[in-house]
C-alpha positions in Angstrom: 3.5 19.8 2.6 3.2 22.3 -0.2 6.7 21.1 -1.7 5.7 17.8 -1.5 2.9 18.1 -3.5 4.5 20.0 -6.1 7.4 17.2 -6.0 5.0 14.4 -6.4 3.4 16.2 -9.3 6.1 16.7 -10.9 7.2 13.3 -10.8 3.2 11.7 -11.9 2.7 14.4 -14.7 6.4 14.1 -16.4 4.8 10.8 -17.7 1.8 10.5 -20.2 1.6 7.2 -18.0 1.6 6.5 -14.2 4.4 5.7 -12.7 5.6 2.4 -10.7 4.8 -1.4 -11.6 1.4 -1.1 -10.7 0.8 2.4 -12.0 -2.2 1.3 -14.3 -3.9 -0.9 -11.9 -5.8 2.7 -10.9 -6.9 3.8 -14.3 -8.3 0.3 -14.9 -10.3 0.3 -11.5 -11.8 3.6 -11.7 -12.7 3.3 -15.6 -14.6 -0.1 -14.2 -16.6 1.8 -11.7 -17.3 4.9 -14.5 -18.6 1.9 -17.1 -19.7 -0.5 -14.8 -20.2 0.4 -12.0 -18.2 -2.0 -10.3 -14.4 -3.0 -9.5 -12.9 -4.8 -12.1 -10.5 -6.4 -9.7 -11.0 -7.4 -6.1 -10.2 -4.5 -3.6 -11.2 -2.5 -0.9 -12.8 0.4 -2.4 -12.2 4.2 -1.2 -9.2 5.3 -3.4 -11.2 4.1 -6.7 -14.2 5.8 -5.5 -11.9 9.1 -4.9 -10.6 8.1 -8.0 -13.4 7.8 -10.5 -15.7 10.4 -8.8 -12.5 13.0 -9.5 -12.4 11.7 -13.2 -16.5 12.3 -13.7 -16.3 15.4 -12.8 -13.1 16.5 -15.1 -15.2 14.8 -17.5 -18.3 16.9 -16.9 -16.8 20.5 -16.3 -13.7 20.3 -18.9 -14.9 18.2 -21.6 -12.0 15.8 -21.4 -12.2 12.7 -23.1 -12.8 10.1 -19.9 -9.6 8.1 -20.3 -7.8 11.6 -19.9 -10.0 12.2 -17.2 -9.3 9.1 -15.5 -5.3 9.4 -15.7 -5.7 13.3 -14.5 -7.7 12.1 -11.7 -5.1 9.3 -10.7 -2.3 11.3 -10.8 -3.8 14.1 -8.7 -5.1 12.2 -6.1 -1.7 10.9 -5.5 0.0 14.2 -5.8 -2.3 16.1 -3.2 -3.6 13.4 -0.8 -0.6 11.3 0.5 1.5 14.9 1.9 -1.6 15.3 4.0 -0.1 13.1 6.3 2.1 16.0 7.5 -1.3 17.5 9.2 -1.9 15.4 12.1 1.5 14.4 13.0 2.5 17.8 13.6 -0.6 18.3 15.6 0.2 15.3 17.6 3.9 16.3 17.9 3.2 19.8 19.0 1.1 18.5 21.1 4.0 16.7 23.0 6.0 19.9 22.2 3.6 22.1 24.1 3.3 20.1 27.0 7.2 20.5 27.1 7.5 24.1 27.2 9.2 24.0 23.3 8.5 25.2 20.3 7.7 23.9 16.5 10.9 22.6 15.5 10.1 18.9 16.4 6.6 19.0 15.3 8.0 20.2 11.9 10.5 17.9 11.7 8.7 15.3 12.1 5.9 16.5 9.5 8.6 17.2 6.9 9.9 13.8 7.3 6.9 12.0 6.8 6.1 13.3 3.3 9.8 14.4 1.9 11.7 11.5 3.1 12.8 9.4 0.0 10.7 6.4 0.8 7.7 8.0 -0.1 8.6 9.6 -3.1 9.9 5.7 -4.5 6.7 4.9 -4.7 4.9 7.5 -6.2 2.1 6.3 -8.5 2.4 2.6 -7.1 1.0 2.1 -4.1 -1.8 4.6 -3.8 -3.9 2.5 -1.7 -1.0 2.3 0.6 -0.5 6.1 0.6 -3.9 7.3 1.1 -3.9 4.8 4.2 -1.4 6.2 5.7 -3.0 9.7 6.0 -5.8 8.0 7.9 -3.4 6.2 10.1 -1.9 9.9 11.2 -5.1 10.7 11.8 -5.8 7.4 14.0 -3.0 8.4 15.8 -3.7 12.0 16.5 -7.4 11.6 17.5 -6.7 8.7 19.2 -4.4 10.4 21.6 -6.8 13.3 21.9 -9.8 11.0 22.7 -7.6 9.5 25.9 -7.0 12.4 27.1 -10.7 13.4 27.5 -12.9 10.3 25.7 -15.6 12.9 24.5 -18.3 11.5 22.3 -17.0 14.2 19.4 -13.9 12.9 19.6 -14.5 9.7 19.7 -16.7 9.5 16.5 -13.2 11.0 15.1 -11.6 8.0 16.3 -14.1 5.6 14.8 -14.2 7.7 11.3 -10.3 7.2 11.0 -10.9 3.4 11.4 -14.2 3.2 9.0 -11.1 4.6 6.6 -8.9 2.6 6.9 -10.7 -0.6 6.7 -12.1 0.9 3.1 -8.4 1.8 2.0 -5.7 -0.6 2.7 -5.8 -4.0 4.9 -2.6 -4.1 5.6 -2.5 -0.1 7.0 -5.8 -1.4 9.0 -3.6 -4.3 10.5 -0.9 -1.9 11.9 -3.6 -0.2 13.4 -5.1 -2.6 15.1 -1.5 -3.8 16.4 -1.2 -0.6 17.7 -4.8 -0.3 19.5 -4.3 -3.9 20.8 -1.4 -2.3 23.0 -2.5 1.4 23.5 -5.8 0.6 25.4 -4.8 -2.0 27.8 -1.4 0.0 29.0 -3.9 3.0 29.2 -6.4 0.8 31.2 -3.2 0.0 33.1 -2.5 3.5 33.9 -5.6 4.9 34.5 -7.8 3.4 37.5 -11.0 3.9 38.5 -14.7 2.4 37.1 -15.2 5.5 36.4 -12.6 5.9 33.6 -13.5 3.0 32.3 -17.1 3.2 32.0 -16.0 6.2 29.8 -14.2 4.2 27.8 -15.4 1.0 27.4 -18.4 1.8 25.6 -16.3 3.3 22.9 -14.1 0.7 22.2 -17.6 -1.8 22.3 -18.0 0.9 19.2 -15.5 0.4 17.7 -15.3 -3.3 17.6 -18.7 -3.1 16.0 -17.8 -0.6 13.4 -14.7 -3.2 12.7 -16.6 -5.9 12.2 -19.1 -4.7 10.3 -16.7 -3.2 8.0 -15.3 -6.4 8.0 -18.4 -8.0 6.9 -19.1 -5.7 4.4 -15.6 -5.3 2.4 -15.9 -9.2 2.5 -19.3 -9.3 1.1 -19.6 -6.7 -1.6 -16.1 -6.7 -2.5 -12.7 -8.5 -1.1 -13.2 -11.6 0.9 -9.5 -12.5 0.3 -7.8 -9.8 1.5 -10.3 -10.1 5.0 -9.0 -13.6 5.3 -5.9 -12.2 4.9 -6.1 -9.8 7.8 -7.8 -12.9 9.6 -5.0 -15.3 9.3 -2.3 -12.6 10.1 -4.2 -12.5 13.5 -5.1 -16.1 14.0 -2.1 -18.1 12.8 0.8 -15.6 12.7 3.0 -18.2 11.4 1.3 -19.3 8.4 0.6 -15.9 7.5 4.4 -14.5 8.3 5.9 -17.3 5.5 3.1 -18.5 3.2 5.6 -20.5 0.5 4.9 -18.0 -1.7 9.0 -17.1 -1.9 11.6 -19.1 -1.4 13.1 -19.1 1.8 16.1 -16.3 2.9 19.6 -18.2 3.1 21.0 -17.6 6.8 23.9 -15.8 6.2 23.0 -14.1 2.8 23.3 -10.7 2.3 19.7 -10.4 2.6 19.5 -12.4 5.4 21.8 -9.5 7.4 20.1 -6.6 6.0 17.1 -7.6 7.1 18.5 -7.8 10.7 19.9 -4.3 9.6 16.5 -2.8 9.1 15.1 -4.3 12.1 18.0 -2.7 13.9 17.6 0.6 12.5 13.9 0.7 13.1 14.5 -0.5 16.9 17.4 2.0 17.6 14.6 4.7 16.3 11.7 3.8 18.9 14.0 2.2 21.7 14.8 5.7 23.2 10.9 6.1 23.2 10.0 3.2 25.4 12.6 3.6 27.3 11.5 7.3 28.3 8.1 6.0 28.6 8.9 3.4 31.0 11.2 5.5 33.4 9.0 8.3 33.4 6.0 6.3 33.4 4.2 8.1 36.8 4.5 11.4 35.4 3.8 11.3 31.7 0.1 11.3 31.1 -1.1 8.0 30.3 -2.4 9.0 26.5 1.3 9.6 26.1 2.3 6.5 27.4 -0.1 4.5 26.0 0.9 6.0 22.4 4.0 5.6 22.4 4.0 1.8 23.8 1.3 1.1 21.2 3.8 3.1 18.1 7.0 1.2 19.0 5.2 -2.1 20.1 3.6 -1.9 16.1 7.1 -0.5 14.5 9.0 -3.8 16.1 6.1 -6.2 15.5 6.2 -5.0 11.4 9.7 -5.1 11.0 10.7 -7.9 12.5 13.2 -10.3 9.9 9.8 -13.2 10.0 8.2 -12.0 7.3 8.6 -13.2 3.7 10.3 -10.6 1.7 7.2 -9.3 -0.2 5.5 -8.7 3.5 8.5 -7.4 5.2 9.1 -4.5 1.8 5.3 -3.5 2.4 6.0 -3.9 6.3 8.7 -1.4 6.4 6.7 1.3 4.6 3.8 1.0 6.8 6.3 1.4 10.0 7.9 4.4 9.1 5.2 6.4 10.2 4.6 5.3 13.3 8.3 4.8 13.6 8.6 8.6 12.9 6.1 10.1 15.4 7.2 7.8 18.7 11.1 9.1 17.4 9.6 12.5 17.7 8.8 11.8 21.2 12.3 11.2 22.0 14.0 14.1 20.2 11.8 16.1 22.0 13.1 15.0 25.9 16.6 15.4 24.6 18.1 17.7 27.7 19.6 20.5 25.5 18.5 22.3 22.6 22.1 22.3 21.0 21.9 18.7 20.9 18.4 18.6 19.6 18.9 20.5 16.7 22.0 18.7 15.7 19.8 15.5 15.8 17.0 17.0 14.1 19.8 18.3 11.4 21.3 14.9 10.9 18.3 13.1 10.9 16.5 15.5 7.8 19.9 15.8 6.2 19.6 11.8 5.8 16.0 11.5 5.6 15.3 13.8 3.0 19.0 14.0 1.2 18.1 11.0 -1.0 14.7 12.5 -2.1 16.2 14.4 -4.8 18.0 11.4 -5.8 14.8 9.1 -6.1 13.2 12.0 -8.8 15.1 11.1 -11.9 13.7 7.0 -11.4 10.2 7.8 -9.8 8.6 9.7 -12.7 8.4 6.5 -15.1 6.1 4.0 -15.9 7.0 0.5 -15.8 7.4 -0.1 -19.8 8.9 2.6 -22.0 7.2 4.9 -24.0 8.1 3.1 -27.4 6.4 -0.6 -25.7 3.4 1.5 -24.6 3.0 2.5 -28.2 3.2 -0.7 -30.0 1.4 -2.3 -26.8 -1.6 0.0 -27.9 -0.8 -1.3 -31.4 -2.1 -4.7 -30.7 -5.7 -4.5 -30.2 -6.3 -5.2 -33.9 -5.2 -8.5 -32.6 -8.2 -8.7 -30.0 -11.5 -8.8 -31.5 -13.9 -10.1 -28.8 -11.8 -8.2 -25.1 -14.2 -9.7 -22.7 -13.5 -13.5 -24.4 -10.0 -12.8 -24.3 -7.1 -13.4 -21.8 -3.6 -11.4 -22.0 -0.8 -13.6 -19.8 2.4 -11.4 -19.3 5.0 -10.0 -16.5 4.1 -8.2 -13.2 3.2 -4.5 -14.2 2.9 -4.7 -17.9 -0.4 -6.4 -17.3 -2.1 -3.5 -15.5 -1.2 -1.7 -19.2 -2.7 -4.2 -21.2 -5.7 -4.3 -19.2 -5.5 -0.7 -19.7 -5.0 -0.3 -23.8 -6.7 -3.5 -24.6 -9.5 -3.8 -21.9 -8.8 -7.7 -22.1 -8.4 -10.0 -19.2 -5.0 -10.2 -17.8 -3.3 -13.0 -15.3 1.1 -13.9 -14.8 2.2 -17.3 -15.6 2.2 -18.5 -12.8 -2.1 -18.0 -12.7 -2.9 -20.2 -15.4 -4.5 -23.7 -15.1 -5.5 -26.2 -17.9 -9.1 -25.2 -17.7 -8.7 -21.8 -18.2 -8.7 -22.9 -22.0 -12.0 -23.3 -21.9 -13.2 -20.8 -20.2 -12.2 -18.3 -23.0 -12.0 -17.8 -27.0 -8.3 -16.5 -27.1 -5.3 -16.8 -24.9 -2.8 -14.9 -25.7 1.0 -14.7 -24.6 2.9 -11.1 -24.3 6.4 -11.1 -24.2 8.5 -7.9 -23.2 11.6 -7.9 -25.9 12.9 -4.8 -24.3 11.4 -1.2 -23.0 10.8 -3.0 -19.4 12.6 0.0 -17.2 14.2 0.0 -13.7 12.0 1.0 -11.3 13.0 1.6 -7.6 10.5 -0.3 -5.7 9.3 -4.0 -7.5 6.5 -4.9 -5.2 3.3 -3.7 -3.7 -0.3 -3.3 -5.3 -2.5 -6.7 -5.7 -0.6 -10.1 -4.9 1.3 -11.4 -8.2 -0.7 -13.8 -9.6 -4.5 -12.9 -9.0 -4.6 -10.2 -11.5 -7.1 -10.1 -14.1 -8.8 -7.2 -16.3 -12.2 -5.9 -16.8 -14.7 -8.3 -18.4 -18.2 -9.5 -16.9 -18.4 -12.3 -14.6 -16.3 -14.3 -11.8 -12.2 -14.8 -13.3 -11.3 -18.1 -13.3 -7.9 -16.6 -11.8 -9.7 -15.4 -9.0 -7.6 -17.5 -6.9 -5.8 -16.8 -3.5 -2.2 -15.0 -3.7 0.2 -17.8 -5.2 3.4 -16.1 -4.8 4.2 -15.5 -8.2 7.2 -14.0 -8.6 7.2 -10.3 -9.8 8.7 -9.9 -13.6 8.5 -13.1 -14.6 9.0 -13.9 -18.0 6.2 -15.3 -20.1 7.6 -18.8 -21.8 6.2 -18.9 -25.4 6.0 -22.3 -26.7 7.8 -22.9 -30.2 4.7 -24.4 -31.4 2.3 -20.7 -30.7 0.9 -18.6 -33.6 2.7 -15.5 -33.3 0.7 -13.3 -34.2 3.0 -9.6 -33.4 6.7 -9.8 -33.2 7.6 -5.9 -32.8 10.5 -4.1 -31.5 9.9 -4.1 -28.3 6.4 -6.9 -27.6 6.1 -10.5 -28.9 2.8 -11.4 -29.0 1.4 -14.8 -29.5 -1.7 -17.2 -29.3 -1.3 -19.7 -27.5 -4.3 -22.9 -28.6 -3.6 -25.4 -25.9 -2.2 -25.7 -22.2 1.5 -25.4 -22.5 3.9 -28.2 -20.6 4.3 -26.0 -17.5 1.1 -25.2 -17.2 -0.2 -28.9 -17.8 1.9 -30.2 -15.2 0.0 -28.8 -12.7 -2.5 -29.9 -10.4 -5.4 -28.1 -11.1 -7.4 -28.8 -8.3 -4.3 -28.1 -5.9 -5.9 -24.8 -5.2 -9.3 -23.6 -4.4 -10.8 -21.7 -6.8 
């Protein structure tokens, strides 16, 4: 966990920025709650709480300036809280161990994997949200199995925290979890008869339904409703919400199309042997084990499956890997030998955490080079009124104008012909060159709904279009250019361009 830390730091702080496409969407949330006390973009709201309560009190007891403070804060909440995840899968996993007569090499397998693999360390500084989730999920996981095995009110008020967490951190975390509670209670209803059980039980889960809903109903009212309908619609009509249009379909027969089928294969081969021993050894196992493990593989294979749209499937596959990890930690740990479980446990580090070292020399960078983040910063003599002004741009480097120039920000594909009048300047920003590779191009809000800090309801503040992430920003020939710098091209744009007019603007609700 230690070496994680220190590897995740070292990848945030070689950069005056934060890494990843969506590194600066965190500084711009938690300077809106220092200075106004509120989100500057829809979200749910713990990690920018964590966030901007860190950067106050830098602020206070080191006298840093508050955007220091802010990127400080950022960066080490993403360096120390995502390796906590190691914590309660290896109490989960020894758990299992114990019960097995074995010792700690499992349960520390399976901790090192979850925060040195590679996967994590490709999205360092991008998807924080996601991250942080993912400690609570752990956590779901290990107090959930300790609550079925004695369904004590201390433990389950453990079980109920994890999910308040969750539901305040990431939606999309919150829906694997709830995949996974949809199948872990019944099969443990299923295994354990008698009223007597159940009327343990019952009243807890009556709990946390409650707890759910009012979440729910309070993320929606004070400060997300989309991504509640969201979670809603994945639920309700799986279809519409596995394939919104928001990409264009996969191409049977692509290369994407097989590895897709790939990854689906590789996550199934890593939980099969799991439900498999579950099954055959159903009437000896303990029924929290059972339960578990169904609930684990059930939400790996439901997640991964090749019916997602690409943009799901990516966040999809990141989500699973936890849960993918403990129920494969099951397995390794009724191998019959210990020869043969070590040389799994060998093979599997060797290619889990092998590529880490190869993801550190493209984590540690920001989306737009350093020489575009200077003359970005350049250009707010170009912005007299912020608030009145709206920056349009690619994916990422709009977090960084939001950042420098504290203007509105939106993609393309956002705009409508009456967002002209709803402000004083819009403005076009076009990335010359300094837009650099970065190893995982999705994640963080949904393409197309961004906009900065400035007072009142966006007109942008539209559901997810599906815009498509670095798309270029087309400036018409007949724009005031009013910066046209090494690296930026920045230009004012006076009426609806043709691409823009030829859209319905009453095709989408508002």
């Amino acid at each position: 966990m230690m070496a994680a830390v220190a590897a995740r730091a070292w990848l945030l702080f070689r950069t005056p920025y934060v890494p990843g496409i969506n590194g600066a969407y965190y500084p711009v949330q938690a300077r809106a709650l220092l200075e106004r006390g509120a989100l500057a973009i829809p979200d749910l709201p713990l990690t920018f709480h964590l966030h901007a309560a860190l950067a106050w009190s830098l602020a206070k007891v080191t006298g840093m300036a508050q955007a220091d403070a802010i990127m400080w804060a950022v960066k080490l909440c993403d360096a120390v809280l995502p390796p906590l995840v190691a914590w309660p899968v290896f109490v989960l996993v020894r758990r299992w161990a114990r019960s097995r007569g074995q010792g700690d090499a499992v349960p520390l397998a399976a901790a090192a994997l979850v925060c040195l693999a590679s996967t994590p360390f490709r999205i360092v500084g991008d998807l924080q949200k996601n991250s942080l989730a993912l400690v609570w999920l752990a956590m779901l996981a290990a107090t959930l199995h300790c609550w079925l095995e004695a369904p004590t009110p201390r433990r389950g008020v453990a079980v109920l925290a994890t999910l308040l967490l969750l539901g305040l951190t990431h939606v999309g975390v919150l829906g694997a979890a709830l995949v996974l509670l949809a199948v872990v209670v019944p099969v443990f209803m299923a295994r354990r008869r008698g009223f007597a059980r159940w009327r343990q039980v019952l009243p807890w889960m009556g709990a946390g339904v409650l707890l759910l809903v009012l979440t729910a109903a309070f993320v929606f009212w004070r400060f997300d409703p989309t991504r509640i309908h969201r979670l809603a619609l994945a639920f309700t009509n799986p279809a519409a919400f596995s394939f919104d249009g928001g990409q264009m379909p996969i191409r049977p027969g692509s290369a994407m199309y097989v590895a897709r089928w790939v990854a689906w294969l590789a996550f199934a081969l890593a939980v099969g042997p799991a439900l498999s021993i579950a099954w055959r050894r159903r009437n000896e196992l303990p029924a929290a084990d059972v339960a578990l493990v169904a609930g684990g593989a059930f939400a790996v294979l439901a997640m991964t499956g090749p019916y997602f749209s690409m943009d799901k499937s990516v966040r999809f596959y990141l989500i699973a890997l936890l849960p993918a990890i403990i129920v494969a930690a099951f397995s390794a740990l009724h191998v019959a030998t210990a020869w043969r479980r070590w040389c799994l446990l060998g093979l599997v580090l060797l290619v889990g955490i092998g590529g880490t070292v190869r993801s550190w020399p493209l984590g540690g960078q920001a989306v737009l080079s350093d020489a575009a983040m200077r003359e970005l910063q350049s250009l707010v003599q170009y912005i007299p009124q912020p608030n009145r002004t709206l920056i349009v741009t690619e994916h990422g480097a709009e977090w960084w104008g939001a950042w420098f120039l504290r203007t509105r920000v939106a993609q393309p594909d956002a705009l409508r012909p009456e967002d002209w009048q709803h402000y004083d300047s819009i403005l076009f920003l076009d990335i010359k060159s300094g837009l650099q590779a970065n190893m995982f191009a999705g994640g963080g809000p949904p393409p197309g709904r961004g906009r900065g800090p400035g007072p009142g309801d966006s007109p942008l503040a539209r559901p997810d279009r599906g815009a498509r992430p670095m798309m270029s920003v087309p400036i018409p020939p007949d724009a005031e250019v009013l910066h046209d710098g090494a690296t930026l091209r920045l230009a004012r744009i006076a009426t609806p361009p043709d691409f823009v007019r030829s859209r319905d603007s009453h095709a989408l609700p508002r």
